[in-house]
N, C-alpha and C positions, 0 to 999 in steps of 0.2 A: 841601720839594719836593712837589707835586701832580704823579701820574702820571693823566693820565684814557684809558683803554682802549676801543675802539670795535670792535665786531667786524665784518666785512667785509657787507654787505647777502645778501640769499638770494640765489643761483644754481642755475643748471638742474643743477648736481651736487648740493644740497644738495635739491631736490625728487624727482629721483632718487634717493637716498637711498645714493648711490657713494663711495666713497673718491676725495677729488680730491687730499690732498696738497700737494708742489712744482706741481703740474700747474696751469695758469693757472687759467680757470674765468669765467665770465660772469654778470653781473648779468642777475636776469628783469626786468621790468616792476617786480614787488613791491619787490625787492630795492633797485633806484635808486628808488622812491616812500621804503623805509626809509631810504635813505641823505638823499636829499631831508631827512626830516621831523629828523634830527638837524645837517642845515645850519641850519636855521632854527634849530635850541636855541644852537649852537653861532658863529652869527654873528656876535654880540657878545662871545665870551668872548677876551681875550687869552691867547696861547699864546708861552712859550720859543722853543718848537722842538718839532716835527712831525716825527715819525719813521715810517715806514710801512714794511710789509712788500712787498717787491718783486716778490710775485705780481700778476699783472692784478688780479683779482678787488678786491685789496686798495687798490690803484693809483687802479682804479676805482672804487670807492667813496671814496678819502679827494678824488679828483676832484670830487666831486659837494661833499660837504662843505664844500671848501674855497673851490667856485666865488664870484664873487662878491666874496668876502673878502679883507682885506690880505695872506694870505698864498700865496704859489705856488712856494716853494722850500719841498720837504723833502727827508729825511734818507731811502734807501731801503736796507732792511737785508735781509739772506739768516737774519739772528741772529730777525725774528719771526715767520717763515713757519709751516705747518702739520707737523705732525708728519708728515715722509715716508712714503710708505706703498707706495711699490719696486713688487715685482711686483703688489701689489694693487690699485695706484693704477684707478680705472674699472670695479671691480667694487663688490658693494653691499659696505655698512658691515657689514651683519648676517655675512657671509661672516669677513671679518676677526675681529669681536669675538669669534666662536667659537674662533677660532685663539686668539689671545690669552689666553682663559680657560681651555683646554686645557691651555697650555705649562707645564713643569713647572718652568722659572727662575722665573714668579709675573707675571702681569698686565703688569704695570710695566714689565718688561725684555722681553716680546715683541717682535718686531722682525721684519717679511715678509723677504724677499730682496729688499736695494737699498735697505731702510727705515731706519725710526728707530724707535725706543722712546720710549717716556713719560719715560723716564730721561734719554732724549738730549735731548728738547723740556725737560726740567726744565736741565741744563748752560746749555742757552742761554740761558733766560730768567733764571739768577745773573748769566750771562754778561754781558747786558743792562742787569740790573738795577745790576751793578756798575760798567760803564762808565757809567752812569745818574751814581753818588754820585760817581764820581771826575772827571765832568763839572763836575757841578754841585755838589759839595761841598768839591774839593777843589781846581778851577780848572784842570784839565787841558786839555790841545786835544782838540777832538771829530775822533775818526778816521774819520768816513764824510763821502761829499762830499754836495751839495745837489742836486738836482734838480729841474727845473722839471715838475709835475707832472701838467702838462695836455700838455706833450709828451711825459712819460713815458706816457701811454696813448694816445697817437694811435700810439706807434711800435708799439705789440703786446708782445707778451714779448721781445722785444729791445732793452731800453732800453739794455744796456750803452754801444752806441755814440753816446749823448749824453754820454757822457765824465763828465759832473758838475763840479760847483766847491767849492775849497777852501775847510771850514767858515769861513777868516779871515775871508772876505767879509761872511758874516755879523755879526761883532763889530765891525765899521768904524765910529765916532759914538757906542758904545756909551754910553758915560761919560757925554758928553753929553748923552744922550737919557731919563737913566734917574729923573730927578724930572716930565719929560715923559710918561715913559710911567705911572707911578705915577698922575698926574693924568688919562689915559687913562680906566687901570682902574675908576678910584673916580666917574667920570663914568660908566662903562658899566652901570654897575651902577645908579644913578639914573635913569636916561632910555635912550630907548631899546634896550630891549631886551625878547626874544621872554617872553611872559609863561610858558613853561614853564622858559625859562635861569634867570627869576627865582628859579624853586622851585629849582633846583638852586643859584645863589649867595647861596640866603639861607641855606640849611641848610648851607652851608660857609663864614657870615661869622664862627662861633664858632673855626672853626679858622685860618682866616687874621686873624684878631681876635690871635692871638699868635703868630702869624709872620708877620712885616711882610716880611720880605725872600724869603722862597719864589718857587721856580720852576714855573712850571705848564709840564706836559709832555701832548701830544698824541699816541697812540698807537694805530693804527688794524692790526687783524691780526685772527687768525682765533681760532675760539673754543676749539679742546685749548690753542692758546698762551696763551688767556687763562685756563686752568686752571692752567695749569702756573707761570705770574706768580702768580695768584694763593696757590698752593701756599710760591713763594719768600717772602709776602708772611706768611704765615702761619709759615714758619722762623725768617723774624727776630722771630715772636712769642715764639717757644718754642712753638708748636702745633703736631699732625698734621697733615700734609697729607692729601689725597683723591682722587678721581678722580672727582670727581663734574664730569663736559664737561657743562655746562648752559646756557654763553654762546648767548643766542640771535642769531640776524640781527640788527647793529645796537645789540645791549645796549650799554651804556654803565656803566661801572664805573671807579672811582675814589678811591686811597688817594693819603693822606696820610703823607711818611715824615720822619718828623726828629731828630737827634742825628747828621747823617752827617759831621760833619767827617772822622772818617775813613774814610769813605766803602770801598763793598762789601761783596760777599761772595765765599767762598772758593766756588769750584765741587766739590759735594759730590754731584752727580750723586740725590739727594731719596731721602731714605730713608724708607719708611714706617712708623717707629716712632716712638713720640712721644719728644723730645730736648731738650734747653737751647737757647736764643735762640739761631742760627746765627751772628748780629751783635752781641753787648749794647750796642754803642753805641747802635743802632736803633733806632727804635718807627715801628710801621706804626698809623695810625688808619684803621679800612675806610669812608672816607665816603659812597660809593654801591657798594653790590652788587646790581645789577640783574640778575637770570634772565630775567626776563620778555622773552616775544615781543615783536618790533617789530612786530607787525599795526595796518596803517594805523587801522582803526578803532578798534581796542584801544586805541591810544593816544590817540586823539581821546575818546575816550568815558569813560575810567577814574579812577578816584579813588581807588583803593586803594593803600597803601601797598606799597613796592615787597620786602620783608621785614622779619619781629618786629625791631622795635629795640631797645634797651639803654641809652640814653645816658647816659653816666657825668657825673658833673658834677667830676670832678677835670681837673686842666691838661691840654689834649692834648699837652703833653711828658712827661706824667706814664706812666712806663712800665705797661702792662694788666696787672693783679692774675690770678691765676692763677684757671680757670675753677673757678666755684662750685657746690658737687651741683646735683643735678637738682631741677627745682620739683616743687612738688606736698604737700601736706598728707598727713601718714599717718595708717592707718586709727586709728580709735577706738574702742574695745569698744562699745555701747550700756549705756547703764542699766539697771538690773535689773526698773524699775519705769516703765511706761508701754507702748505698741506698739514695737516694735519693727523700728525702718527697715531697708530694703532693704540689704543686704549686695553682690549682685550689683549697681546702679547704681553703690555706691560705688567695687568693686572696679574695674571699667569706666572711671570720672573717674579714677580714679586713676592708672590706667596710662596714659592718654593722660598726664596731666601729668605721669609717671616719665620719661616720651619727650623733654621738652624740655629744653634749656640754653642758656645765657644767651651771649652773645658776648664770646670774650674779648678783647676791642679796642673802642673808642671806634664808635658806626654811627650817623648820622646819621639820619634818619627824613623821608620827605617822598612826597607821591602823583603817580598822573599819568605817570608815565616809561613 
């Protein structure tokens, strides 16, 4: 299963620098030119099923996205929205984060009046992630209904009363359609297509090169939720999770998960010690982890890879080797006989290269995003 993660375009809360929350929230000008510039990546790529967080903001943007294209029913959930943020919600961020760091239960578990915690945005996204494997791993019915998603933003934050339709509809022909659609794919990828999708499905043909039957999943929400996924994503490694919110406007990120026959996780509410595989069935490959701004130019212009990569050359079912020390060469006395080199340059290289570690997970490598 490919889940690919999209974060909601900038908004006039996110330039303001406000707590928005549950609270809707509106695309600037920037914000839809970002959403735009990941239609075009994203035109040709075939998708499962398209799941979006049921805030406007998010609405609106996977709008844009989707415009255009074969698809206009999704999946709108309360389970990928923004971590609540209660009475705070419309004040700045900077206000909040001092509270949080204050609190004497620990970062994680701070919570305004009426909010959520980092804890609680972590519950959900197991939450998600495991309705995810038991979807598609284990053949379940999908419990949220479909939504036509160009109505769901014309109506405002009130989309309830377009009622939705039962996921069956969706599986109707399926059987039949699916050496059809197979032939889709593998045509999309040959002709066709935006030459930046290219970069992204060529540096993902080593992974679906050995899983032919994989789900690709479509996932458009806000970026603490896309910390907190990624955190889950990181448990079924066996890794620390973090708190590093660095999803920007539009980033695009994208793991690869497989062994889920038995699909899930247990809701563990994310503990910040480092622990055993939450799942051993599992393995997550991190195929795109993108930080980086969606800045219209920026991306026009750029060529730099999107983070250090790693790439392992073992099976991507092959479960990630436990993380290895830190790079870097150690010091070495000098000889007794000759000038004698700089001690303080060495010292200096050296500890930058004490600083780094290698990934422990399969990462893909490619520029441009």
């Amino acid at each position: 299963m490919e889940i690919w993660l999209v974060r909601h375009g900038e908004t006039f809360g996110n330039k303001q620098r406000i707590v928005q929350g549950h609270s809707g929230g509106k695309l600037t000008k920037l914000g839809e030119r970002q959403a735009l510039l990941n239609q075009k990546k994203l035109m040709n790529v075939d998708f499962d099923a398209i799941y979006v967080s049921d805030s406007f903001r998010t609405r609106q943007t996977a709008n844009i996205i989707l415009e255009g294209s074969k698809y206009s029913k999704v999946h709108l959930s309360p389970l990928l929205r923004e971590k609540g943020g209660g009475v705070m919600e419309g004040r700045l961020l900077s206000e909040l984060r001092k509270q949080a760091v204050k609190f004497e239960g620990g970062y994680r578990n701070y919570k305004a009046e009426g909010g959520e915690s980092w804890s609680d945005v972590h519950i959900r996204a197991e939450t998600f992630f495991n309705n995810l494997c038991n979807r598609y791993f284990k053949g379940e019915e999908e419990k949220s209904n479909l939504y036509d998603i160009k109505q769901a933003v014309d109506i405002g934050d009130d989309y309830s009363s377009l009622g939705g339709e039962k996921c069956v509809k969706e599986e109707e022909g399926k059987e039949g359609e699916e050496e059809e659609k197979k032939e889709v794919k593998v045509k999309g990828k040959k002709s066709k297509i935006n030459p930046e999708t290219r970069k992204i499905l060529t540096n993902l043909q080593e992974w679906e090169s050995t899983h032919p039957s994989f789900k690709r999943i479509l996932v458009v929400t806000h970026g603490g939720y896309i910390m907190e996924f990624y955190n889950t994503m990181k448990e079924v490694n066996g890794q620390k999770i973090s708190n590093d919110n660095n999803a920007k406007n539009c980033a695009l990120y994208i793991f690869g998960v497989t062994g889920g026959e038995a699909g899930g996780l247990g809701a563990t509410g994310g503990k910040d010690e480092e622990s055993k595989s939450s799942h051993p069935e599992l393995s997550v490959d991190y195929l795109l982890i993108n930080h980086k701004f969606h800045d219209e130019q920026k991306i026009l212009t750029s060529t730099s890879t999107v983070m250090p990569s790693f790439t392992s050359k073992s099976s991507a079912s092959t479960r990630p080797k436990p993380l290895p020390k830190p790079l870097g060469k150690p010091l070495v006395k000098p000889k007794a006989s000759g000038p004698k080199p700089s001690t303080k340059k060495k010292v200096v290289k050296t500890k930058k290269e004490e600083g780094k570690k290698t990934v422990k997970a399969k990462v893909y490598e490619f520029g441009g995003m």
